[in-house]
N, C-alpha and C positions, 0 to 999 in steps of 0.2 A: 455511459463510461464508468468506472472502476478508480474509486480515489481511496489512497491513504490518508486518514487523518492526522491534516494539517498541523494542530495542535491540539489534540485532547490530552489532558491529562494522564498516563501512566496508573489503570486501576491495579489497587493492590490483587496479587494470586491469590486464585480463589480456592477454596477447599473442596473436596472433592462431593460434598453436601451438598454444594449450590449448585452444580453443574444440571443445568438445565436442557432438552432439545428440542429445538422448536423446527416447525414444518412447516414449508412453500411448494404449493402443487397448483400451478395454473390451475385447472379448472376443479379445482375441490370445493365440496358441498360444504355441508354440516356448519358447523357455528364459525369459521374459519376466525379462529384464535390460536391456532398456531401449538394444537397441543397434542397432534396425533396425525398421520397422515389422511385421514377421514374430515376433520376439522383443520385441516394447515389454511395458513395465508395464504392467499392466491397472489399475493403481492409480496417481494422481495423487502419495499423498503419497509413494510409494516412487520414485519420480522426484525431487522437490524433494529427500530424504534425500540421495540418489546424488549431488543436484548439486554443480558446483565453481563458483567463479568464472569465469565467460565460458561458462559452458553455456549453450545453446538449449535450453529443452523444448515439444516439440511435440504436440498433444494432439489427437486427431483427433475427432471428434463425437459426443455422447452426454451424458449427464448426471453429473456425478462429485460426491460427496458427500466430507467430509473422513473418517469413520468408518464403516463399518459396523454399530459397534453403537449406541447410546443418550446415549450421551456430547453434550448438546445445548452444551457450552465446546469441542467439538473445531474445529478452522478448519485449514486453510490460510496455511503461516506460510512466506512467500516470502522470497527470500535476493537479497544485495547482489550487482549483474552476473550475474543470472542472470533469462533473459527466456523470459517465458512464451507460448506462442503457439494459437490455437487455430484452428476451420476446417477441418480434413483429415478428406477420407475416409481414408486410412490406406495413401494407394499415392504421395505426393507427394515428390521429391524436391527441388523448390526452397520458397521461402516465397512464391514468386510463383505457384504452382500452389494455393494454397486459394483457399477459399468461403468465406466465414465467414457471408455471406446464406441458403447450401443447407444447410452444412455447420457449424451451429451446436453449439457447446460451449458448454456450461452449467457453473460450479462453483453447487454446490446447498449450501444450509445447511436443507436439508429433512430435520431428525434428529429420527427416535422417531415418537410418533402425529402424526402433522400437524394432523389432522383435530381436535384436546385442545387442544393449546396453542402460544399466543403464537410468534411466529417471532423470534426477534432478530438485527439484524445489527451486530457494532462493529467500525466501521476506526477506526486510531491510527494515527500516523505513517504515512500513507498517502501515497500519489503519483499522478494520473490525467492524464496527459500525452498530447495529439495519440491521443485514440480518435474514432473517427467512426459514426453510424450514420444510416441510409439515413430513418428514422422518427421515434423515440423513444429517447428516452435515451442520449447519446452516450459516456457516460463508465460511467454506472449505470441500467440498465433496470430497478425495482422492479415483480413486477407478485404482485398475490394473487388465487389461482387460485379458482376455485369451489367450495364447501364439497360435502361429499355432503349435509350438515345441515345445513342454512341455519340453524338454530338455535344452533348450536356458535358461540361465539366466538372468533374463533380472528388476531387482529392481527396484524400487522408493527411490531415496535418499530425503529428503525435509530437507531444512533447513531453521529455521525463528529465525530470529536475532534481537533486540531491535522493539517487535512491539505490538501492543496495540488491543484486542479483549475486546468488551464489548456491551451489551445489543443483543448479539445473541440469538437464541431460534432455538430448534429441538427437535424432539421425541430425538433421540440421538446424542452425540457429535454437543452441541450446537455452538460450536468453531468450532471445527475440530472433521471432522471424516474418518478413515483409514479402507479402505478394501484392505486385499492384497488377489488377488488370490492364491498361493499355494508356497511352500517352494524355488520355483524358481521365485515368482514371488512376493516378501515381498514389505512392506511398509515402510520404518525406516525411522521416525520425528524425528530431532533433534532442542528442541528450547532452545532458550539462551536470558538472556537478557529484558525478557519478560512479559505484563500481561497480561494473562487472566483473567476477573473478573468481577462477574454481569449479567454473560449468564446464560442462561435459564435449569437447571439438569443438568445433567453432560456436563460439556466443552469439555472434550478430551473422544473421545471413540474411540477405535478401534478390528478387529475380531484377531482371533489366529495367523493370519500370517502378520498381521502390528503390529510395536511398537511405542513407547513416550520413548524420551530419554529427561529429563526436565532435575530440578535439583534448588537447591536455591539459582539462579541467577537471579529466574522469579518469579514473586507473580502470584499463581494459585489458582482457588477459589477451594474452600475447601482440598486444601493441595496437589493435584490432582500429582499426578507425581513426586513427594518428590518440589514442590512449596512449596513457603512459603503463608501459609497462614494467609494474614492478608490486610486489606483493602488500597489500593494504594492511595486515596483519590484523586481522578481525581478531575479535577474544575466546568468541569458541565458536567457528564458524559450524564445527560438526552437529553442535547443537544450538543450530539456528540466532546464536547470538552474534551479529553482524555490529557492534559497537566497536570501536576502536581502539586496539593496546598505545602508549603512551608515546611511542616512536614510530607511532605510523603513517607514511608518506603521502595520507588523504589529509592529515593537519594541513588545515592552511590552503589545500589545493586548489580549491573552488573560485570562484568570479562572483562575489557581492550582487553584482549585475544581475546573473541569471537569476536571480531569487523573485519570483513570482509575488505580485503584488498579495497582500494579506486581506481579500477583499470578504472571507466571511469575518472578519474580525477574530479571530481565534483564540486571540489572546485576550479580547473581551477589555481592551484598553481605552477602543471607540474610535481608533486609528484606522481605517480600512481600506488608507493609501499608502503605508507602508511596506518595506520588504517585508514576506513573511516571518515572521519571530523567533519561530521555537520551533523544534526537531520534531521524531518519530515518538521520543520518549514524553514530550510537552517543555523540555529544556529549552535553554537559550541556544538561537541559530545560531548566532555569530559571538564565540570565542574567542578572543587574540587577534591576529591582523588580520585575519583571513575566513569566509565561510568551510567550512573542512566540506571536502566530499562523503557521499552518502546519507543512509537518512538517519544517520546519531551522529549530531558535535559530541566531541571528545572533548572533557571539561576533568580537570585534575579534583581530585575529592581532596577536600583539605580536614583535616578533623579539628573540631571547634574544640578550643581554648577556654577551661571553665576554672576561674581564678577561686586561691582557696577561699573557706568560706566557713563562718562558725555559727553557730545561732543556738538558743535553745527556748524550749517552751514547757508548758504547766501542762499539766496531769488532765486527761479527759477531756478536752478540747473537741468543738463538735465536730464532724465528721464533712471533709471537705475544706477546711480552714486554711488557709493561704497562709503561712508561717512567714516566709523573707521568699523576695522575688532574688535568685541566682543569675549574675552577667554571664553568658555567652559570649566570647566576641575572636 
């Protein structure tokens, strides 16, 4: 599965110096350090490890899973300016040379028997900004594959919790979209917390055997799922800034409730039964009465208060010397 990071810190923008790009091709030889498509990782999560701020990772086509062993909590835990790209057959040197129609990349949350049990997938502080696809599901294609035993019951749980879709596009289900294969083998989305809005037709679509369990905890573009419909007033949604202007009707709107237990610790507090803490940016979840929808609390900037202040000092003082500590307050 495919996670936002719950709370990482906000790295500072990187200069265009550091931009590094690193490479993942299943079955690549050579030293696989992740430093040329001859040399790439053959593993997704030892790429995201490696990465820095202003890194590119590039992922060429195949199906990649977060673990190789049984661990069904392991995910994919993506990191702040650092962009993931998929598409390549694994000979490309621009981002304008993929495929991503021929040369499809999968991240798989297909861990342990499949065929036993339940599949679950959680986004948190998630972000899904200007994805497009040609069919089905612009932002998130759900689809549950055909059993060997039609008799095994074997679901799609998904749950997506304070997170932010906008300027998606598809023929259907511009946001998400849900196929379940057959009565043993359903789809059920459950989002909270949430907006969707500004994607392309309809945002949430799904066939007879997948559902949408929304509700008016999420602003949904046109009412979509008993959403509320009414404009979230992002800051600059056209470039990709999904944080919230000061009068926007996600303040507030959220259910405390839905806030998923903070069980990697994120906040590094050593509380790991708590709701989760802090937003998309690393900020404080819960502002004012209420969790706001999406994945950035809206937090008023106050500018600090720095009381006058006189001091003087002697001629040639060594270098670094701490003169008079300044209140802030």
């Amino acid at each position: 599965m495919l996670k936002e990071p719950e709370g990482i810190a906000a790295s500072p923008a990187p200069t265009p110096a550091d931009v590094r790009i690193l490479f993942v091709r299943g079955n690549a030889g050579g030293d696989n350090d992740g430093s040329s498509w001859v040399n790439a990782f053959t593993d997704l999560q030892d790429a995201l490890a490696a990465a820095r701020s202003g890194d590119q990772i590039w992922v060429a086509a195949g199906t990649y899973t977060p673990t190789d062993g049984t661990d069904r909590n392991a995910s994919f835990v993506l990191k702040n300016h650092v962009e993931v790209y998929g598409g390549f057959v694994g000979t490309e040197t621009s981002l304008n040379q993929r495929d991503i129609v021929n040369n499809v990349t999968i991240l798989s949350g297909a861990i342990y028997n499949r065929d036993t049990l339940n599949n679950n997938l959680r986004l948190t502080n998630a972000v899904f900004s200007r994805n497009n696809a040609g069919s089905l599901g612009g932002a998130i294609y759900q689809n549950d594959r055909v059993n060997n035993n039609s008799s095994l019951s074997r679901d799609t749980i998904t749950t997506i919790t304070n997170s932010s879709f906008s300027g998606n596009s598809a023929v259907s289900g511009s946001a998400i979209y849900s196929n379940g294969f057959d009565d043993n083998d359903r789809i059920n989305t459950t989002i909270r917390n949430s907006i969707i809005w500004g994607n392309g037709g309809t945002a949430l679509s799904n066939n007879s055997v997948a559902t949408f369990d929304a509700g008016d905890t999420n602003i949904i573009q046109n009412g979509e799922f008993g959403g509320v419909n009414q404009d979230p007033l992002f800051v600059d949604a056209i470039n990709d800034d999904l944080r919230l202007q000061e009068n926007s009707p996600a303040i507030d709107l959220g259910n405390q409730s839905n806030l998923p237990t903070d069980t990697r610790d994120l906040d590094s507090d050593g509380d790991t039964s708590e709701a989760t803490p802090i937003d998309l940016d690393g900020a404080t979840r819960v502002v004012g009465n209420n969790v706001d929808a999406g994945a950035f609390e809206f937090a008023t900037n106050v500018a600090p208060i720095i009381e006058d202040q006189s001091f003087s000092t002697v001629e040639n003082i060594p270098l670094n010397t701490i003169i008079k500590i300044i209140t802030v307050h």
